[in-house]
mmCIF file of the N, C-alpha and C atoms, coordinates in Angstrom:
data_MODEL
# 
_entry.id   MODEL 
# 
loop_
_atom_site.group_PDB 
_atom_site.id 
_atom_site.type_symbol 
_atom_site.label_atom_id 
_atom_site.label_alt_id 
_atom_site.label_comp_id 
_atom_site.label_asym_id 
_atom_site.label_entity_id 
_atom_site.label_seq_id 
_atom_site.pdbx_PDB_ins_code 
_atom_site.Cartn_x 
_atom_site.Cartn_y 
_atom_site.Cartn_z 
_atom_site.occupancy 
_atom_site.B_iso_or_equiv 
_atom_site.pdbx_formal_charge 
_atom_site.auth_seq_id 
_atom_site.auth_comp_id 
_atom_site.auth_asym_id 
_atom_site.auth_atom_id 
_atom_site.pdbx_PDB_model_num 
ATOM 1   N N  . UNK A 1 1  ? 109.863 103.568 78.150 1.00 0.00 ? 1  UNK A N  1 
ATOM 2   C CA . UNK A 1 1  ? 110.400 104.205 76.974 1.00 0.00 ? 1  UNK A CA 1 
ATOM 3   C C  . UNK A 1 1  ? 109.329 104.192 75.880 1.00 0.00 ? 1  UNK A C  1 
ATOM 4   N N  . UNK A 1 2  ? 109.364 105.164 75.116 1.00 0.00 ? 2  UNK A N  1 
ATOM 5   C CA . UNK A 1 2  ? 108.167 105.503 74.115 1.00 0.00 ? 2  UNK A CA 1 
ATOM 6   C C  . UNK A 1 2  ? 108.908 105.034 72.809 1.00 0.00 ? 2  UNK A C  1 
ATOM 7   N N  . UNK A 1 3  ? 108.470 104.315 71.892 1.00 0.00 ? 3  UNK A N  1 
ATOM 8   C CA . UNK A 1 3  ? 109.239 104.020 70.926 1.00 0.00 ? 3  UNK A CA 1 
ATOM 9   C C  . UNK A 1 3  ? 108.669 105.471 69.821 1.00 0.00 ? 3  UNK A C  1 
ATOM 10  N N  . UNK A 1 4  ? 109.203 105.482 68.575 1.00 0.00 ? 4  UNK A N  1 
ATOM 11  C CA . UNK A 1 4  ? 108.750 106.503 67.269 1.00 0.00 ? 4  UNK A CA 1 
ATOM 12  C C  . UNK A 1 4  ? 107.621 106.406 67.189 1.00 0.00 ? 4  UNK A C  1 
ATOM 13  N N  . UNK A 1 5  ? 107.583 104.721 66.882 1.00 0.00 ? 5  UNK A N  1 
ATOM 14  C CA . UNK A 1 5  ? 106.263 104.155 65.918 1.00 0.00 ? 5  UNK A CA 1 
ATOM 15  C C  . UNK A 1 5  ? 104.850 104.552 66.741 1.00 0.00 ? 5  UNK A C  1 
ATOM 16  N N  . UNK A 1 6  ? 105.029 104.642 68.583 1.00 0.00 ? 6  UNK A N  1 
ATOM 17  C CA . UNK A 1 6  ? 103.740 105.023 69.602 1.00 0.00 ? 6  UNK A CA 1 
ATOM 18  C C  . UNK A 1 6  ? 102.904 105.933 68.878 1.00 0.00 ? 6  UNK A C  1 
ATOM 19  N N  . UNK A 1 7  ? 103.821 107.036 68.799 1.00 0.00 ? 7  UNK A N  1 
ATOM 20  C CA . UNK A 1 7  ? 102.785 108.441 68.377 1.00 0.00 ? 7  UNK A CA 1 
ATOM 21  C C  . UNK A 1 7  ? 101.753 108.440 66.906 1.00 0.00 ? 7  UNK A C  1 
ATOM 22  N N  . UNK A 1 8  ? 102.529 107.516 66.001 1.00 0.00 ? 8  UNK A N  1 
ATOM 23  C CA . UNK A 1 8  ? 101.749 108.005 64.702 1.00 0.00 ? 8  UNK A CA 1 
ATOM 24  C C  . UNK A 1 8  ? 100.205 106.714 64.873 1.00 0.00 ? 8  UNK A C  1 
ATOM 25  N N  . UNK A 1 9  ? 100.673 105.359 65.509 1.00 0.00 ? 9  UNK A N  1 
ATOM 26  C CA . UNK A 1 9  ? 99.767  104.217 65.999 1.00 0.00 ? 9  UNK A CA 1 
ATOM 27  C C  . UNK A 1 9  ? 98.674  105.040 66.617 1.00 0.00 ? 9  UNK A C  1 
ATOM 28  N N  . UNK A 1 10 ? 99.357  105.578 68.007 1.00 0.00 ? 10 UNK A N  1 
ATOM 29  C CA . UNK A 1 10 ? 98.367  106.396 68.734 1.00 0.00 ? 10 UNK A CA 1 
ATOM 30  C C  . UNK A 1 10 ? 97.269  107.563 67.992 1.00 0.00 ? 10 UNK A C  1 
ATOM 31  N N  . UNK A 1 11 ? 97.691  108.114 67.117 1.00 0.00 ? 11 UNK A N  1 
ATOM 32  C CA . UNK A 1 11 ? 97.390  109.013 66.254 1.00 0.00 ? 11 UNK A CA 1 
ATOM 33  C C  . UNK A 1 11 ? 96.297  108.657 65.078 1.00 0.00 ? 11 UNK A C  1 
ATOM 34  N N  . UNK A 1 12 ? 96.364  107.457 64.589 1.00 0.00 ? 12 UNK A N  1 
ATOM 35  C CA . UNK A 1 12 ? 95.153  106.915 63.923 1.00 0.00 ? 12 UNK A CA 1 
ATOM 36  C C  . UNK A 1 12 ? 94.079  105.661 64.707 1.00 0.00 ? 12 UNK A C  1 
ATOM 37  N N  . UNK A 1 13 ? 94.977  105.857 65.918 1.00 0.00 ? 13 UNK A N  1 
ATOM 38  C CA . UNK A 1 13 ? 93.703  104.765 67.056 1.00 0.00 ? 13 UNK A CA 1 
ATOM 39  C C  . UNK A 1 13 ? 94.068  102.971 66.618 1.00 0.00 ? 13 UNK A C  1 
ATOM 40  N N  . UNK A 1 14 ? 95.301  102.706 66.398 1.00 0.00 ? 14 UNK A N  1 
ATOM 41  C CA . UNK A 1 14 ? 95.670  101.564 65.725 1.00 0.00 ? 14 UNK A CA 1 
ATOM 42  C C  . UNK A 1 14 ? 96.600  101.078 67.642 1.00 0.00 ? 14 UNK A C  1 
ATOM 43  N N  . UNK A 1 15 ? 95.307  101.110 68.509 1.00 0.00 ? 15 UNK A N  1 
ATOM 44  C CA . UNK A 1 15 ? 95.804  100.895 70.179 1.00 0.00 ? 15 UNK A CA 1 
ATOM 45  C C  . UNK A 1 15 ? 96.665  99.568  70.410 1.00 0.00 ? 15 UNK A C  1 
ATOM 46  N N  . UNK A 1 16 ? 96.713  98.717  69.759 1.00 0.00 ? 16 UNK A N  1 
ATOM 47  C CA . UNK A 1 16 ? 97.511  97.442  69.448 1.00 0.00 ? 16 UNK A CA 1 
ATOM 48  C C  . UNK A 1 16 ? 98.884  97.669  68.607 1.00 0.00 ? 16 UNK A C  1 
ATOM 49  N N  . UNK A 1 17 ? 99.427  99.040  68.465 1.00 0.00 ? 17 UNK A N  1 
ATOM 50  C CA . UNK A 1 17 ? 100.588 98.776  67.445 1.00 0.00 ? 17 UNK A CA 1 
ATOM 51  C C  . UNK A 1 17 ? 101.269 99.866  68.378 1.00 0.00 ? 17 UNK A C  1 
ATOM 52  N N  . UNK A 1 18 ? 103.001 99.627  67.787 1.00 0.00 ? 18 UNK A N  1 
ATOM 53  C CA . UNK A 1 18 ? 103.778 100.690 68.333 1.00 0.00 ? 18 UNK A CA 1 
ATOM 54  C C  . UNK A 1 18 ? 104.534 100.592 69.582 1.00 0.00 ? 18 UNK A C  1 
ATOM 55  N N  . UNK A 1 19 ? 104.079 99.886  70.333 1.00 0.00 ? 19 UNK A N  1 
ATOM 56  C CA . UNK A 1 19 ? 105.001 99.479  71.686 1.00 0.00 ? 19 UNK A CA 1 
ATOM 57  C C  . UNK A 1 19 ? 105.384 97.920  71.851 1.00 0.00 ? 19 UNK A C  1 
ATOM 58  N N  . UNK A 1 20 ? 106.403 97.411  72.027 1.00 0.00 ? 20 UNK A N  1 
ATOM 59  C CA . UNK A 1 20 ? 106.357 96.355  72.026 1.00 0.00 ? 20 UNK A CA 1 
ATOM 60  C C  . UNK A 1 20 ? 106.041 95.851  74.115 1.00 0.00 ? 20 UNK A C  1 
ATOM 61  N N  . UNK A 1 21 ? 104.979 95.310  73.998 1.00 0.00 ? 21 UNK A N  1 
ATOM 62  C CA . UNK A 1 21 ? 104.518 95.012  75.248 1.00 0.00 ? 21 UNK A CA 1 
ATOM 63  C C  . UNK A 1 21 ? 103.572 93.829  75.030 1.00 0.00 ? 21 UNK A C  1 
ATOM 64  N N  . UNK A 1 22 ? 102.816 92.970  75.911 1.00 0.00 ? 22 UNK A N  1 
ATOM 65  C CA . UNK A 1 22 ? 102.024 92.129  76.392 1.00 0.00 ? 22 UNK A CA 1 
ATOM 66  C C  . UNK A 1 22 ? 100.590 92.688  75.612 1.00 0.00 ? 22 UNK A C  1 
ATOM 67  N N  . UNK A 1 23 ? 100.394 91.613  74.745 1.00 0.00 ? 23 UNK A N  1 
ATOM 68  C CA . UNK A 1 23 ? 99.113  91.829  73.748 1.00 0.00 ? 23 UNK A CA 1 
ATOM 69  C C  . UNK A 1 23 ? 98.918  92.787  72.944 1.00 0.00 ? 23 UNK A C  1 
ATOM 70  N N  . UNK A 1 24 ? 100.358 92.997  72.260 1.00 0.00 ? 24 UNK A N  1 
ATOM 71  C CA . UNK A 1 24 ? 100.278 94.329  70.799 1.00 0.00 ? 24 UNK A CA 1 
ATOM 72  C C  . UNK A 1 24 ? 100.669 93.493  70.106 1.00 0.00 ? 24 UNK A C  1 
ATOM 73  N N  . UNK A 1 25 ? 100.846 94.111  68.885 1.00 0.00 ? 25 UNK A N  1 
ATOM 74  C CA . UNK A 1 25 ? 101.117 93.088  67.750 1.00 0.00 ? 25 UNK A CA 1 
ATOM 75  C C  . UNK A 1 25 ? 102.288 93.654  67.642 1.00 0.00 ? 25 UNK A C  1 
ATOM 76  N N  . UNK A 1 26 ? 103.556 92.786  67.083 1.00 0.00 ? 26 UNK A N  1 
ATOM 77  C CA . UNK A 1 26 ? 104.831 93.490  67.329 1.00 0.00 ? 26 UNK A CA 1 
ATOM 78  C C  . UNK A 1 26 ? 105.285 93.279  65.613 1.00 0.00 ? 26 UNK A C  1 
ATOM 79  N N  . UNK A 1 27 ? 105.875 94.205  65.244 1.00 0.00 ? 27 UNK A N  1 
ATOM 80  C CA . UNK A 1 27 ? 106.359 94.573  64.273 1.00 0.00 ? 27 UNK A CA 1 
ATOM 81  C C  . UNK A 1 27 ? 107.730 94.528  64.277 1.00 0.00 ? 27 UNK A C  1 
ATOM 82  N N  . UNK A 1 28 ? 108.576 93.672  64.394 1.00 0.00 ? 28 UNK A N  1 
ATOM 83  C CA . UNK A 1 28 ? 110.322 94.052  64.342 1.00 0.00 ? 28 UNK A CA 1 
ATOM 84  C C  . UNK A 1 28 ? 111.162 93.590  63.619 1.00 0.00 ? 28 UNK A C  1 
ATOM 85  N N  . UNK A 1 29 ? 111.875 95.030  62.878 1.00 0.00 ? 29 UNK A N  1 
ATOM 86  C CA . UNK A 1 29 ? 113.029 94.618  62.258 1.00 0.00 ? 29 UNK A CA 1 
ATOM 87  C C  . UNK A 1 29 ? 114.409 94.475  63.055 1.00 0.00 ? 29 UNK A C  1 
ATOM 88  N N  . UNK A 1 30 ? 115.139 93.417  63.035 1.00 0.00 ? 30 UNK A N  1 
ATOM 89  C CA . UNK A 1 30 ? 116.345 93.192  63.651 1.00 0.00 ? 30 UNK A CA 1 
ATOM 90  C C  . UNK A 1 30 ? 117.755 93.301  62.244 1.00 0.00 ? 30 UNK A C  1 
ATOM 91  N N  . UNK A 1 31 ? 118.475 94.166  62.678 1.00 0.00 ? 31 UNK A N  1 
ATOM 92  C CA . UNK A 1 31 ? 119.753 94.853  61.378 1.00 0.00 ? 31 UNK A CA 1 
ATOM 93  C C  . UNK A 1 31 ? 120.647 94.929  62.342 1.00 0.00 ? 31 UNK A C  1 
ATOM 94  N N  . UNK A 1 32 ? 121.834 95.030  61.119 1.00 0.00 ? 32 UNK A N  1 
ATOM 95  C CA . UNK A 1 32 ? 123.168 95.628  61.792 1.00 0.00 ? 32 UNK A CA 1 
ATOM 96  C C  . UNK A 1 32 ? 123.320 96.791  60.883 1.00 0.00 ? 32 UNK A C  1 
ATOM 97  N N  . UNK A 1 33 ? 123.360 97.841  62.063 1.00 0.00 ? 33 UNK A N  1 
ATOM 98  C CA . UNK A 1 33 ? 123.524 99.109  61.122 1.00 0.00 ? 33 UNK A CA 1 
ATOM 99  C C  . UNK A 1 33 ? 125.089 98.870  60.453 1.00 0.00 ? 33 UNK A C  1 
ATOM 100 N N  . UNK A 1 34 ? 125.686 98.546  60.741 1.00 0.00 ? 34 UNK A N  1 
ATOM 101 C CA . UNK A 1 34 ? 127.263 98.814  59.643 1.00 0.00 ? 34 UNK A CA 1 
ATOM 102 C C  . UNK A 1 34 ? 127.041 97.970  58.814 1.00 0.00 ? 34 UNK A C  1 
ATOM 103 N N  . UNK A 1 35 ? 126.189 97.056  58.540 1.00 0.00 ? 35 UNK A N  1 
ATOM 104 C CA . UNK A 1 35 ? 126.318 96.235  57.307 1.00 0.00 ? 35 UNK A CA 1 
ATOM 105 C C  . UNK A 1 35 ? 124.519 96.426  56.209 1.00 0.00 ? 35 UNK A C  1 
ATOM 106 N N  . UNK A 1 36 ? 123.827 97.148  56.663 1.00 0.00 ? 36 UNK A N  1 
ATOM 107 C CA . UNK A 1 36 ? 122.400 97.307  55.984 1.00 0.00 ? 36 UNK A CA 1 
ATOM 108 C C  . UNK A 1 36 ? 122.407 97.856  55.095 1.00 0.00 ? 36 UNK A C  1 
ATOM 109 N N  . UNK A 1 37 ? 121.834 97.620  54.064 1.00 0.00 ? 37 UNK A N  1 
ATOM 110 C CA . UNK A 1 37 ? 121.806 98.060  52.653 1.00 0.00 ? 37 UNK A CA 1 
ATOM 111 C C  . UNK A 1 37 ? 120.698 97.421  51.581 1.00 0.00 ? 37 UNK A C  1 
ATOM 112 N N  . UNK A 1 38 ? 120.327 98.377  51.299 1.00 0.00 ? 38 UNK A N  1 
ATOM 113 C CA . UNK A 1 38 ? 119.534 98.392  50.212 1.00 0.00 ? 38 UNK A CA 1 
ATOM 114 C C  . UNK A 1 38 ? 119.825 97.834  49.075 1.00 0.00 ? 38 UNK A C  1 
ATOM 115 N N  . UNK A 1 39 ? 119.144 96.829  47.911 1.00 0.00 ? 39 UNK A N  1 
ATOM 116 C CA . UNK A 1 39 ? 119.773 96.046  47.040 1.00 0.00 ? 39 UNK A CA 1 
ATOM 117 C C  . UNK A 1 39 ? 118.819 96.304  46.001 1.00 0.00 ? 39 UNK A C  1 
ATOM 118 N N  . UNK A 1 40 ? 118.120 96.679  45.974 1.00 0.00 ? 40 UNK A N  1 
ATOM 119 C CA . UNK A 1 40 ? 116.617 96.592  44.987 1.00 0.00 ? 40 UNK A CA 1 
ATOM 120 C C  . UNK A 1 40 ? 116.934 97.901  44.079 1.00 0.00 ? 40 UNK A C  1 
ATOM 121 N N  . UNK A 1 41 ? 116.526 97.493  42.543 1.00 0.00 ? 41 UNK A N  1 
ATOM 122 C CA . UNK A 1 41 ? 116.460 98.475  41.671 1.00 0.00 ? 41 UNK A CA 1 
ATOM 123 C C  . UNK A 1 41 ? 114.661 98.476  41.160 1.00 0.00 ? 41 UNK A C  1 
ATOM 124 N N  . UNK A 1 42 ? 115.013 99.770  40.284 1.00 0.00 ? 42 UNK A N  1 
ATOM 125 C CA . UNK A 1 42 ? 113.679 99.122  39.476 1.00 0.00 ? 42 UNK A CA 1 
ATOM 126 C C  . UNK A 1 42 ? 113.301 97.859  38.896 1.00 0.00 ? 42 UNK A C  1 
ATOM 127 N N  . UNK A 1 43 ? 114.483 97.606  38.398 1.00 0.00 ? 43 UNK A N  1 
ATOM 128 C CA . UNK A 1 43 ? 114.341 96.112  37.418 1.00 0.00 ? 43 UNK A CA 1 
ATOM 129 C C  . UNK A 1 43 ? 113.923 94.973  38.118 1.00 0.00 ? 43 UNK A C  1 
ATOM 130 N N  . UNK A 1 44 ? 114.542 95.218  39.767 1.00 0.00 ? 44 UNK A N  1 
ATOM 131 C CA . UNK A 1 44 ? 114.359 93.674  40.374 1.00 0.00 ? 44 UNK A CA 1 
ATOM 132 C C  . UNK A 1 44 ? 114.057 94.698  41.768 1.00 0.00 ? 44 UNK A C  1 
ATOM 133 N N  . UNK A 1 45 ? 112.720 94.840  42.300 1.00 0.00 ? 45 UNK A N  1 
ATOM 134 C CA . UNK A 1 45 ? 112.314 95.861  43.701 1.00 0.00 ? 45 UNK A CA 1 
ATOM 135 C C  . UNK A 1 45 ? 112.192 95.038  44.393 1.00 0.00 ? 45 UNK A C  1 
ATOM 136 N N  . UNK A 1 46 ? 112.160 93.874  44.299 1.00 0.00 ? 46 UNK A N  1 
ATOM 137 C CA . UNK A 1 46 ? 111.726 92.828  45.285 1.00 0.00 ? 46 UNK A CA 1 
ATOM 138 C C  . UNK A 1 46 ? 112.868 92.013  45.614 1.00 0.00 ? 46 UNK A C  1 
ATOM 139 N N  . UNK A 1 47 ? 114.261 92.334  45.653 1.00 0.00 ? 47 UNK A N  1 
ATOM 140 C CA . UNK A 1 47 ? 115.523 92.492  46.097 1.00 0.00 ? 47 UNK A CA 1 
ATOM 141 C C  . UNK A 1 47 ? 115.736 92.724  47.217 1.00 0.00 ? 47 UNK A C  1 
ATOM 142 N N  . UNK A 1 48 ? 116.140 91.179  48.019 1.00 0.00 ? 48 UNK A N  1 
ATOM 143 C CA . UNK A 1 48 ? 116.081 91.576  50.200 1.00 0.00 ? 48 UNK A CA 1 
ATOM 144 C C  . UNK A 1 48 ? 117.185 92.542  50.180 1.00 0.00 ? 48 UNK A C  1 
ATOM 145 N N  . UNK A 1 49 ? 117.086 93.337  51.217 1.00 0.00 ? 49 UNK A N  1 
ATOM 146 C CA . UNK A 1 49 ? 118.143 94.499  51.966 1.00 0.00 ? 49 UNK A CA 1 
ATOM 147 C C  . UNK A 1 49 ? 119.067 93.172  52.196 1.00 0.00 ? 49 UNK A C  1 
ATOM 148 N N  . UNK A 1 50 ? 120.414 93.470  52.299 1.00 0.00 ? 50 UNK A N  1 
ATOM 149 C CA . UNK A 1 50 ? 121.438 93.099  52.819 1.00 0.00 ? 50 UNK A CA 1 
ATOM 150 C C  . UNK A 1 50 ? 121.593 93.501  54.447 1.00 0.00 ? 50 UNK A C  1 
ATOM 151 N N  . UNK A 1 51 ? 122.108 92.938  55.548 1.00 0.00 ? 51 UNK A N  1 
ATOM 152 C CA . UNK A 1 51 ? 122.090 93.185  57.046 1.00 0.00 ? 51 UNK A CA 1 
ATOM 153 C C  . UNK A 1 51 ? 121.176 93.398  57.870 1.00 0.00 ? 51 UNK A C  1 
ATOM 154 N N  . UNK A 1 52 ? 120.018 92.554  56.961 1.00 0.00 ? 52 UNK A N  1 
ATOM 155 C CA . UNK A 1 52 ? 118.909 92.444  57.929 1.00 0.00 ? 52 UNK A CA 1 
ATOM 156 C C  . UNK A 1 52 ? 118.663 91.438  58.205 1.00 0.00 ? 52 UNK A C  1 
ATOM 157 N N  . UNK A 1 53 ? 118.596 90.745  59.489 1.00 0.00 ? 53 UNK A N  1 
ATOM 158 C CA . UNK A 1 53 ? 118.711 89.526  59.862 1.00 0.00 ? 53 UNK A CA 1 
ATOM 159 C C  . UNK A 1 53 ? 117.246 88.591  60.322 1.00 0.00 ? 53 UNK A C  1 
ATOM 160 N N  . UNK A 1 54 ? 116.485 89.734  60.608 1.00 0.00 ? 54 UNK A N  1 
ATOM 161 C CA . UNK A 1 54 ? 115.320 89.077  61.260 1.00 0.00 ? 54 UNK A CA 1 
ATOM 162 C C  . UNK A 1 54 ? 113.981 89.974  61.136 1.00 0.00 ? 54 UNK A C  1 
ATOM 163 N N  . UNK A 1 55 ? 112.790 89.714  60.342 1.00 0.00 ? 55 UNK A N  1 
ATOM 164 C CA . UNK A 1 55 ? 111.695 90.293  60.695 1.00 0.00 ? 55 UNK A CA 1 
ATOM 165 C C  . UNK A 1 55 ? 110.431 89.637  61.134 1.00 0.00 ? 55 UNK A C  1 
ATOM 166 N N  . UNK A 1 56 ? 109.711 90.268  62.207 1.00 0.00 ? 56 UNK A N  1 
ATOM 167 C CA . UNK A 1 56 ? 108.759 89.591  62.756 1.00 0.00 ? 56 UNK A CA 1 
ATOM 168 C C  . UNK A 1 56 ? 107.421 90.618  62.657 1.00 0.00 ? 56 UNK A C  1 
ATOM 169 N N  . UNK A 1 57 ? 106.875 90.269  61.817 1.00 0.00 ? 57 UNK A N  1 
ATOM 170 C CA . UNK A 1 57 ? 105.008 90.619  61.669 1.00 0.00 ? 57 UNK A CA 1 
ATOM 171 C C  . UNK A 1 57 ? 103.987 89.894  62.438 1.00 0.00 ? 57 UNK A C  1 
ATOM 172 N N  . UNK A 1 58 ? 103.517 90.914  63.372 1.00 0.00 ? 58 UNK A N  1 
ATOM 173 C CA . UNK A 1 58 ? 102.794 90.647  64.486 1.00 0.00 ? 58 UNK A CA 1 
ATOM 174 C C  . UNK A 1 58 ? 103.359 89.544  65.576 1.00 0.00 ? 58 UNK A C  1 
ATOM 175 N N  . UNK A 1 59 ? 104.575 89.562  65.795 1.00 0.00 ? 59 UNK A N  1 
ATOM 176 C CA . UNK A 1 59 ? 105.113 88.741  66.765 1.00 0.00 ? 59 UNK A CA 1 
ATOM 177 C C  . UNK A 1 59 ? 105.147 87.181  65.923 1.00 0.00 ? 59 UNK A C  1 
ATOM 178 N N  . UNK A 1 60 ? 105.462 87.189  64.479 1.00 0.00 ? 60 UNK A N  1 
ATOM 179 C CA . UNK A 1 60 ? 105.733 85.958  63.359 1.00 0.00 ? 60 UNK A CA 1 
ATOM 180 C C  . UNK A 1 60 ? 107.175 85.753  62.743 1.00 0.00 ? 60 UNK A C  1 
ATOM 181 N N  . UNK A 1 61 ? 107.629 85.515  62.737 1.00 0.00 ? 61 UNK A N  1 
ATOM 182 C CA . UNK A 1 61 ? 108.644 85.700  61.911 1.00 0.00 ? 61 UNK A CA 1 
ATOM 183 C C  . UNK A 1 61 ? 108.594 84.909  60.316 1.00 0.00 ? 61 UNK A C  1 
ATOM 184 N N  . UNK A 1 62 ? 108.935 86.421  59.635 1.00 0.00 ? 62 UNK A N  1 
ATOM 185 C CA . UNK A 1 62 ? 108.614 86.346  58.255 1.00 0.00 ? 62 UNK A CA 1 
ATOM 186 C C  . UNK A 1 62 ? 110.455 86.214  57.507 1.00 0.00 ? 62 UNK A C  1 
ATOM 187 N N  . UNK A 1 63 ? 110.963 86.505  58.123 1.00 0.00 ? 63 UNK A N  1 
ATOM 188 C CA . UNK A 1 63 ? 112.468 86.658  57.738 1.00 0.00 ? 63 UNK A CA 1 
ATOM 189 C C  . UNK A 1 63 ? 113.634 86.158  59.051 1.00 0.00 ? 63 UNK A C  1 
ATOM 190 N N  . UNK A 1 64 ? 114.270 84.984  58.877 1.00 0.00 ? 64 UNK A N  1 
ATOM 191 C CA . UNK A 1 64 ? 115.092 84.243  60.093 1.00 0.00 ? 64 UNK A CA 1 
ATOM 192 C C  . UNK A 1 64 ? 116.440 84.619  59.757 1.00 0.00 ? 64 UNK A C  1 
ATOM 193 N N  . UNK A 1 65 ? 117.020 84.773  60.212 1.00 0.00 ? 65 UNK A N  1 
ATOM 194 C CA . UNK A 1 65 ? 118.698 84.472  60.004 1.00 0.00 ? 65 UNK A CA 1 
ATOM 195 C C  . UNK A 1 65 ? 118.585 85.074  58.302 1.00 0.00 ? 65 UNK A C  1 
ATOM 196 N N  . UNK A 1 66 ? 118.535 85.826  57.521 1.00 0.00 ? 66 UNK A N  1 
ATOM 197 C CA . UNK A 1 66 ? 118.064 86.151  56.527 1.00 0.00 ? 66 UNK A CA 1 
ATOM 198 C C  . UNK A 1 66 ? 117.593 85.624  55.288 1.00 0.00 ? 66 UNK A C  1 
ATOM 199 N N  . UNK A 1 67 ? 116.572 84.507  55.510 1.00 0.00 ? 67 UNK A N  1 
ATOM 200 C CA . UNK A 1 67 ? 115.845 83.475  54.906 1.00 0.00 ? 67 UNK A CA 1 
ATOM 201 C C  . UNK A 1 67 ? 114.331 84.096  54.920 1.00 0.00 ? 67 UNK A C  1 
ATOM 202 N N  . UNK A 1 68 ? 114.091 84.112  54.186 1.00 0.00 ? 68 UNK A N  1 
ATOM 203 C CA . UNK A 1 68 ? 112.431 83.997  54.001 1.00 0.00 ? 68 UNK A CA 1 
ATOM 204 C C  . UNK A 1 68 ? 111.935 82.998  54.679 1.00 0.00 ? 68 UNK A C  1 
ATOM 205 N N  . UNK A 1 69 ? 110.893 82.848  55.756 1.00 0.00 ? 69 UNK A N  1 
ATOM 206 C CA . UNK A 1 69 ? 109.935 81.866  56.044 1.00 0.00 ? 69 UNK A CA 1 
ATOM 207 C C  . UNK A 1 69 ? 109.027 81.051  55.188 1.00 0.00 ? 69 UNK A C  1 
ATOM 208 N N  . UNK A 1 70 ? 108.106 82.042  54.687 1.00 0.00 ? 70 UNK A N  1 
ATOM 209 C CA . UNK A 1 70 ? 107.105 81.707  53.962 1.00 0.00 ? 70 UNK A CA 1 
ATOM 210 C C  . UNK A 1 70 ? 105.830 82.204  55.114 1.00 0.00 ? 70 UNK A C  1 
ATOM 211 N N  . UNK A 1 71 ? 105.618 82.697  55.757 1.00 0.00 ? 71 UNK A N  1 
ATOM 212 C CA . UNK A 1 71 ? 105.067 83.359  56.840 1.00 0.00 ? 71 UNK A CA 1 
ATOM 213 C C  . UNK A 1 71 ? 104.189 84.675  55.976 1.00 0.00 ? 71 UNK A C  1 
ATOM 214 N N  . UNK A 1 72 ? 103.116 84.561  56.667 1.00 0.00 ? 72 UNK A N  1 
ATOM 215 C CA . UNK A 1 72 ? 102.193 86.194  55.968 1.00 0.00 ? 72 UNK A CA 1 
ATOM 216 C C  . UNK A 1 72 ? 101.069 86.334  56.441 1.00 0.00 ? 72 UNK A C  1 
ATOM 217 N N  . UNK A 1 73 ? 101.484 86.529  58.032 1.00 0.00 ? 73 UNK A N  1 
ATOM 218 C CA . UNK A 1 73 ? 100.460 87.335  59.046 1.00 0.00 ? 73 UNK A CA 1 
ATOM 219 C C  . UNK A 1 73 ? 100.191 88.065  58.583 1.00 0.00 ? 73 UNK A C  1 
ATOM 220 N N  . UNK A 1 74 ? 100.805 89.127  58.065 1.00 0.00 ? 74 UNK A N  1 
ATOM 221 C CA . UNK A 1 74 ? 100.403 90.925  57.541 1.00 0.00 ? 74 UNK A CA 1 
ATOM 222 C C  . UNK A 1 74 ? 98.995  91.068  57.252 1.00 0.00 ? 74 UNK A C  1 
ATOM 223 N N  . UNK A 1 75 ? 98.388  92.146  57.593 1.00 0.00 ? 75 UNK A N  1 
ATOM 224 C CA . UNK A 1 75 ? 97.132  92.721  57.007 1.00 0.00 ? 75 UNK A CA 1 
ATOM 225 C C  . UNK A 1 75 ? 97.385  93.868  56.924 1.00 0.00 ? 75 UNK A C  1 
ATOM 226 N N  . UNK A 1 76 ? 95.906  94.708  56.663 1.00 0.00 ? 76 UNK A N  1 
ATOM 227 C CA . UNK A 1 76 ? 96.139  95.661  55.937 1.00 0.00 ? 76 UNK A CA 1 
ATOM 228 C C  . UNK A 1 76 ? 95.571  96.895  57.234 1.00 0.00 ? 76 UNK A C  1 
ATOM 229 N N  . UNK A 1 77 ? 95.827  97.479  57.888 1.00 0.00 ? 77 UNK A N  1 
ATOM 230 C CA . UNK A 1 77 ? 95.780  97.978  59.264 1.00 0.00 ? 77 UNK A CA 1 
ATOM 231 C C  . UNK A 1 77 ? 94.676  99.331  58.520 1.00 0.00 ? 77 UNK A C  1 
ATOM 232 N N  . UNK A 1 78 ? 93.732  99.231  59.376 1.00 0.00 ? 78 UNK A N  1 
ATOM 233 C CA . UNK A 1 78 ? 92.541  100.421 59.052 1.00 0.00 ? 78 UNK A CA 1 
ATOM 234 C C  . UNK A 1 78 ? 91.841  101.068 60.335 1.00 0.00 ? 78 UNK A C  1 
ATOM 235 N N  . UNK A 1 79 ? 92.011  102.202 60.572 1.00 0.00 ? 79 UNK A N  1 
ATOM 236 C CA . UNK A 1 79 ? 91.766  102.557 62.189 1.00 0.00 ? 79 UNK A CA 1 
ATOM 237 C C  . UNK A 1 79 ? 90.242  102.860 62.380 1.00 0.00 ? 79 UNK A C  1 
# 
């Protein structure tokens, strides 16, 4: 199965992103679509989404059970 994210990865030569497989860097958000929502205004943008339960940067997890880690694999991806 081809995920979305393949084509645009594939597309700037970023050969490590986009599929989740054996030696990519995995990017995943885990949600419940009936409960996800957006919470952030201007005043406060840095306001977590509601029904998102889990995110993992580069196969890290930066967001558990919907807690912040303190985790910050992230870089800045340049093809």
């Amino acid at each position: 199965m081809t995920h979305l994210s393949a084509h645009p990865a594939r597309r700037f030569g970023l050969l490590d992103r986009g599929l989740l497989r054996q030696g990519c860097a995995a990017d995943v958000v885990i949600f419940d679509p009936d409960t996800v929502t957006d919470l952030a205004t201007y005043p406060a943008p840095r306001t977590l989404a509601e029904g998102v339960d889990d995110v993992l940067v580069s196969g890290v997890p930066v967001l558990a059970r919907g807690e912040l880690t303190g985790a910050t694999p992230g870089r800045a991806l340049r093809p």
